[in-house]
C-alpha positions in Angstrom: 49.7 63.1 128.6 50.6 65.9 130.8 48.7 66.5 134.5 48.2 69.9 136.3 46.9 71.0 139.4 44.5 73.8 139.5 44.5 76.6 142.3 41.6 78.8 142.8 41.8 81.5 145.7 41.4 85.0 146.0 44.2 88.0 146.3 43.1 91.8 147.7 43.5 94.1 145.0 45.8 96.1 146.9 48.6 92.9 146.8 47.7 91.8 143.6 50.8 93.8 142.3 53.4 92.2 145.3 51.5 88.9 144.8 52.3 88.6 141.3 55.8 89.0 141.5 56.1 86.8 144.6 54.3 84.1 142.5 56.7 84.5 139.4 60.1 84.1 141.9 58.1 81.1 143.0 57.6 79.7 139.4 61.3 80.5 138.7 62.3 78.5 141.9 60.5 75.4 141.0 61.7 75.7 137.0 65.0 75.3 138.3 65.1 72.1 140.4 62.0 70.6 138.5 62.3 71.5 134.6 58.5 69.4 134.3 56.7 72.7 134.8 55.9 73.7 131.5 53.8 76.3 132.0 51.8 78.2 134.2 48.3 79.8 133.4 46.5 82.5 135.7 43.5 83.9 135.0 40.9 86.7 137.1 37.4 85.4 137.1 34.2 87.1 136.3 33.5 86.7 140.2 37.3 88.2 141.2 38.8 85.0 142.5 42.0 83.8 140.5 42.7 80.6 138.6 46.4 79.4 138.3 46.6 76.6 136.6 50.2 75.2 136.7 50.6 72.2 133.4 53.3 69.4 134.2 54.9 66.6 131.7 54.1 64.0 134.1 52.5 63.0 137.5 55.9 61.9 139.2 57.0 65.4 138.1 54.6 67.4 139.6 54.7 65.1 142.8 58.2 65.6 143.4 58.0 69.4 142.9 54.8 69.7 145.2 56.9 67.4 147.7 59.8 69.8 147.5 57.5 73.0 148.1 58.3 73.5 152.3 62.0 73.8 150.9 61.3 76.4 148.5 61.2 80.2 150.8 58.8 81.6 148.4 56.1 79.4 148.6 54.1 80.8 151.5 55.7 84.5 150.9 53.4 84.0 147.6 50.6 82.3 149.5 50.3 84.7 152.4 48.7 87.5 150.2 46.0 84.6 149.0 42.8 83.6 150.8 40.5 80.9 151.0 42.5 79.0 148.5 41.6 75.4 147.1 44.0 72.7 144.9 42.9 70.0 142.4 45.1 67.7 140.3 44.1 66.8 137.0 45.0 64.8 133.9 45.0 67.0 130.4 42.0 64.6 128.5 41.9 66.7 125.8 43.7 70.2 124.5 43.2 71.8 121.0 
């Protein structure tokens, strides 16, 4: 069963725009040295804070992609427009 790791933090509305595209050159960096992302989900909350829930085939994957992220330039380019930000891994229990 696959495992994810949830983010919840907050982006200005002004960076939102620069923010998403700095996140998508991040997802496209990690796709390419650790094909076990298979998908990415991010969603605005009623409150304005931001969900981005990334879904992984395994646990060892996602470790060794997390492990990898000081390598990977666009990590804290995409995290520097974020604030107050939180993580959480998971394991998918049930999906229909």
């Amino acid at each position: 069963m696959s495992v994810v790791r949830s983010h919840r933090y907050s982006v200005a509305d002004a960076d939102l725009e620069e923010f998403l595209a700095r996140r998508a050159s991040l997802i496209a960096t990690v796709r390419k040295g650790h094909p076990g992302l298979t998908h990415t989900v991010l969603i605005r909350l009623e409150d304005g804070t931001y969900s981005d829930t990334w879904h992984w085939e395994t646990g060892e994957q996602m470790g060794a992609a997390f492990a990898a992220i000081p390598t990977f330039p666009e990590a804290p380019l995409a995290m520097a427009l974020t604030r107050d930000a939180t993580a959480l891994n998971g394991r998918l229990v049930d999906e229909r």
